[in-house]
Each structure stands twice: as structure tokens, then as C-alpha cells.
C-alpha positions as CSV (number, residue, x, y, z in Angstrom):
1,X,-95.5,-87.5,-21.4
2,X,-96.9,-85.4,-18.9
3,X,-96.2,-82.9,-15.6
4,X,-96.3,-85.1,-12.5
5,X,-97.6,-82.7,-10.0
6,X,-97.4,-79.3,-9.2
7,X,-98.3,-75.8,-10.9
8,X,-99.1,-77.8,-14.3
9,X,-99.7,-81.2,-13.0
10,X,-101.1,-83.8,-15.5
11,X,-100.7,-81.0,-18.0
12,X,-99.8,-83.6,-21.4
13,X,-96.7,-82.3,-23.0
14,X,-95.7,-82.0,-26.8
15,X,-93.3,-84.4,-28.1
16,X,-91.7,-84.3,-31.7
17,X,-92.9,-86.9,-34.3
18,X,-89.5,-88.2,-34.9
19,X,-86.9,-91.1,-33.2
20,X,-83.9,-88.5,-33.0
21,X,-85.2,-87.0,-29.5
22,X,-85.7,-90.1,-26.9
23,X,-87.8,-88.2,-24.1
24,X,-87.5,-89.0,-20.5
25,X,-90.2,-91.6,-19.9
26,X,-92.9,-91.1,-16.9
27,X,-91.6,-93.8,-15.1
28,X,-88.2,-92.6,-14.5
29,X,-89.1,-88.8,-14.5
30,X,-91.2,-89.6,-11.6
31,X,-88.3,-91.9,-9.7
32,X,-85.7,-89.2,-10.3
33,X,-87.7,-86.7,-8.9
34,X,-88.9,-88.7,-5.8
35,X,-85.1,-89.0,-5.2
36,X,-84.9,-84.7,-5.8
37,X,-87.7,-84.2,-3.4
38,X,-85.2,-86.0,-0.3
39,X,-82.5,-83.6,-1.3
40,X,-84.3,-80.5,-1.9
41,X,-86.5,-78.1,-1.6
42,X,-87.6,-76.9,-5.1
43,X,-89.2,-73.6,-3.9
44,X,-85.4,-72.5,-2.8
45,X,-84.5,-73.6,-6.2
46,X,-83.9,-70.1,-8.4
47,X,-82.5,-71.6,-11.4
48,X,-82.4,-74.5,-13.5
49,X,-80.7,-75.6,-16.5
50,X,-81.8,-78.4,-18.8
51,X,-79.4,-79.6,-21.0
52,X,-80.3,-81.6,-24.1
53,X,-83.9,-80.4,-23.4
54,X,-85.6,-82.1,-25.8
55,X,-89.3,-81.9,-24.6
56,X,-88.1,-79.7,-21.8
57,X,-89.9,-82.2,-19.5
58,X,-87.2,-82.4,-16.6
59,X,-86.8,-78.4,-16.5
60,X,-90.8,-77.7,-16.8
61,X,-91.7,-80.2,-14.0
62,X,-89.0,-78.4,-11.7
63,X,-90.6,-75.2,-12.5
64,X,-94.5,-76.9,-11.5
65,X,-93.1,-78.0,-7.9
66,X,-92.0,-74.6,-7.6
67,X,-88.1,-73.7,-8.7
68,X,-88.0,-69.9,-10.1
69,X,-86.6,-70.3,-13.7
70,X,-85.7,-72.7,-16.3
71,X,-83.3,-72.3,-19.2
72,X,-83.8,-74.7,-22.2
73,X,-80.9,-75.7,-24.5
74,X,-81.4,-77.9,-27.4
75,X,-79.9,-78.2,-30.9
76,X,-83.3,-79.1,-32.9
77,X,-86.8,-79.3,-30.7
78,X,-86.0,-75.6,-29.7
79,X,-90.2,-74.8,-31.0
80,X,-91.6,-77.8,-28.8
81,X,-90.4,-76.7,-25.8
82,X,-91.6,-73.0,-26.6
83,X,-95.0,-74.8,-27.1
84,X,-95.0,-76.3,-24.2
85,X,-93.9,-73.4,-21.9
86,X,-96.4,-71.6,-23.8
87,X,-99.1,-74.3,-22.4
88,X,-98.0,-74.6,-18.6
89,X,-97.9,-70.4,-18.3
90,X,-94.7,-70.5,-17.0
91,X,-93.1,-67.0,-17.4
92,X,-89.3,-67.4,-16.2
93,X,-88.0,-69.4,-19.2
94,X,-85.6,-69.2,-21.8
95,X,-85.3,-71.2,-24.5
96,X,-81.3,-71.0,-26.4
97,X,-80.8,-73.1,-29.6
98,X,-77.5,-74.2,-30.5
99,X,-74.7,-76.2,-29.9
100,X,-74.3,-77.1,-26.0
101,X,-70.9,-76.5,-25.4
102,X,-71.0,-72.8,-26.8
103,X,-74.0,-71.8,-25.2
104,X,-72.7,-73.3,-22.1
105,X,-69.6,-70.7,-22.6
106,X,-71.6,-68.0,-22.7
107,X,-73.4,-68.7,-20.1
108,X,-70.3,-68.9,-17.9
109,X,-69.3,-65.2,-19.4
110,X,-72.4,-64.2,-18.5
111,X,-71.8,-65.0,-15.0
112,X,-74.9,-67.5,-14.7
113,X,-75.1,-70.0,-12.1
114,X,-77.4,-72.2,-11.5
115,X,-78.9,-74.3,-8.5
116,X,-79.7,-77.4,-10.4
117,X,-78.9,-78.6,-14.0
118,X,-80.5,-81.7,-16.3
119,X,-78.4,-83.3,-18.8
120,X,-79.7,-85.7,-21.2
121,X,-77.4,-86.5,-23.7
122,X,-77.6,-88.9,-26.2
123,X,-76.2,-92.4,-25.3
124,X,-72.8,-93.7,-26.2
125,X,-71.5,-90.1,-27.5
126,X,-69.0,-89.6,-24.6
127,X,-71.8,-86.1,-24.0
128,X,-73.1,-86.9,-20.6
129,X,-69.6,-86.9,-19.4
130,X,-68.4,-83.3,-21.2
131,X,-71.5,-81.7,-19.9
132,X,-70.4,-82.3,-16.5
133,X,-66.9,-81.7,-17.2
134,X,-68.2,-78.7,-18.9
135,X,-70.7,-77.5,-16.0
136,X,-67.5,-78.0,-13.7
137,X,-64.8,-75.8,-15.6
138,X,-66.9,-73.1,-16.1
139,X,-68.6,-73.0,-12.7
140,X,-72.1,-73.1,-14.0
141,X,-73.3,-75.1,-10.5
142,X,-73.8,-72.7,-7.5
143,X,-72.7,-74.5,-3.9
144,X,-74.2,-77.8,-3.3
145,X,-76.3,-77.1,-6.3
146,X,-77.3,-80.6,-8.1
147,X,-76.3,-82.1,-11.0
148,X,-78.7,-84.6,-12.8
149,X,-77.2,-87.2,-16.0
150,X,-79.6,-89.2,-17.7
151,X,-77.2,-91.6,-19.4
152,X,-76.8,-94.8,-20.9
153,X,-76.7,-97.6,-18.3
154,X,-73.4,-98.4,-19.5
155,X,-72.4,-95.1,-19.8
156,X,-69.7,-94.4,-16.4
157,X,-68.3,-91.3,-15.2
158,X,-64.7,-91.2,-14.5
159,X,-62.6,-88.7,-13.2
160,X,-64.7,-86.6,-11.1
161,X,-64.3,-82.8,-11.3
162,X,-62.9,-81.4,-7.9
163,X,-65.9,-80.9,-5.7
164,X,-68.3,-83.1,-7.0
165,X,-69.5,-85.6,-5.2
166,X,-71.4,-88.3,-6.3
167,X,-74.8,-88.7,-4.6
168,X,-76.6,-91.2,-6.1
169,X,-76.4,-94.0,-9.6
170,X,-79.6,-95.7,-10.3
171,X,-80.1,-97.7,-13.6
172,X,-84.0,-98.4,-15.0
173,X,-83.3,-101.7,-17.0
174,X,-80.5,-102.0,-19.1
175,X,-80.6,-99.1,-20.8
176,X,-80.8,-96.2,-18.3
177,X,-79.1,-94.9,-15.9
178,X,-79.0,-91.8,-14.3
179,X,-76.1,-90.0,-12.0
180,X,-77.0,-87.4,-9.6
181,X,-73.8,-85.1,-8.4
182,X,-73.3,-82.8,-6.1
183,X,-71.3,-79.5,-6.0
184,X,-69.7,-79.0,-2.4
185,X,-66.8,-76.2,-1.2
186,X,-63.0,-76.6,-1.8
């Protein structure tokens, strides 16, 4: 696992020595953010949440093509992706341990927004679809912000939240999907 290009580019990341964190592969990392670079400009990006960090791959590479900040959260592999913010440099990142839905709460009491957000939920838990439930009620996506779900290829979002707007659904085999959303006005 590696940064794709960028600040850090080719810069190898850590990854933990067990099978409970499933890390974005290369492959689709690289896809997804093929897709990002049509919709966006990451230098115009000031913050960016990563959900279910795990390796904190998907936030670290936004930072390298240029977005502002990243905050991490993760229940377990808080210490690998402190390691590997310590190894790309990057200064404007926060790393919060816990349970997702709490921190996401006081995040939102904190007034945080942010322009896009990563969520990478284990499979087949009903999680991909809370977090953007959650992102939603507590307006945690600023205005035509993006929202990224890496989610089982099964896995299917229904009932959108009022202004979301789904952009694009790819799947990567039969395993993979992932969901890009949009956050537009009233």
C-alpha cells in the first residue's frame, strides 16, 4: 500500500499485521481517485474526514494531492496511522480513537464541517449506510462537499438523506463497491 502521487507519492505506508482491518487496495484507491480528480479540485479541498481509517490511506493521499487537513477516526489502528502521518510530514492531522458514531457527534457540536469525507466500513454490518445517515443529520458535509462509501458490492443505499445526490456506483469484482454522494442546497 502506498501514496499514488502527490506530496508523498510512492511513499509505502504501514499496515497492521492482522485480518480485522481490510485496507483499500492500490487498484481501487487509484480508480476512486481518478473519478475525485473529474469532480474536484483537491487544493480547494480544506478538510477531510476519513471514517473507519484504518491505514488512513484514502485521507493521507487527499492530503499528498493537496487538500488542507485530514481527520482520522478509527476504533483500533489509531497508532498506524499516527505512524504514517508521522512518515509523509503532513502537519494538519488529527487522529480521534473511538467509537464512530460518538465522535461523529462531537464533531457536529463542535461545528466541524468538512469538504470531503471517506467511509470505509466493514462489509455486511448495516455501517456504510449509518455513516451517511450520520454525516447527513448532523451536517458534517459542507455544500456540494463529497461523500465517498467503500462498501460491500452487495451492500445498497436506500433512502437517501434530503440533498444528497448520488454521483456515482462502481463495483471492483464482486466484492467492492464504492458510492460517491454529493451534498447539494435545499
Amino acid at each position: 500500500m502506498r501514496i499514488i502521487t502527490g506530496k508523498a507519492k510512492g511513499l509505502r505506508l504501514k499496515t497492521p499485521k492482522n485480518f480485522l482491518t481490510r485496507p483499500t487496495s492500490d487498484r481501487i484507491k487509484e480508480s476512486v481517485f481518478s473519478i475525485l480528480n473529474g469532480l474536484i479540485n483537491f487544493s480547494e479541498i480544506k478538510s477531510v474526514l476519513d471514517i473507519f481509517a484504518g491505514t488512513g490511506a484514502l485521507g493521507l493521499e487527499a492530503v499528498s494531492r493537496g487538500a488542507n487537513s485530514a481527520t482520522f477516526i478509527d476504533s483500533s489502528t489509531t497508532e498506524i496511522i499516527r505512524e504514517n502521518i508521522k512518515q509523509t510530514k503532513f502537519e494538519n492531522c488529527e487522529v480521534l480513537r473511538g467509537d464512530f458514531e460518538k465522535i461523529l457527534r462531537r464533531l457536529s457540536k463542535q461545528n466541524l464541517m468538512f469538504d470531503l469525507i471517506f467511509s470505509d466500513a466493514p462489509y455486511a454490518k448495516g455501517l456504510s449506510q449509518k455513516s451517511l445517515k450520520l454525516v447527513a443529520e448532523l451536517n458534517l458535509l459542507n455544500e456540494g462537499g463529497l461523500m465517498i462509501i467503500e462498501h460491500g458490492a452487495e451492500e445498497i443505499f436506500e433512502d437517501l438523506p434530503p440533498n444528497f445526490n448520488l454521483v456515482r456506483k462502481i463495483n471492483y469484482g464482486h466484492t467492492t463497491g464504492v458510492t460517491i454522494f454529493q451534498k447539494h442546497s435545499g
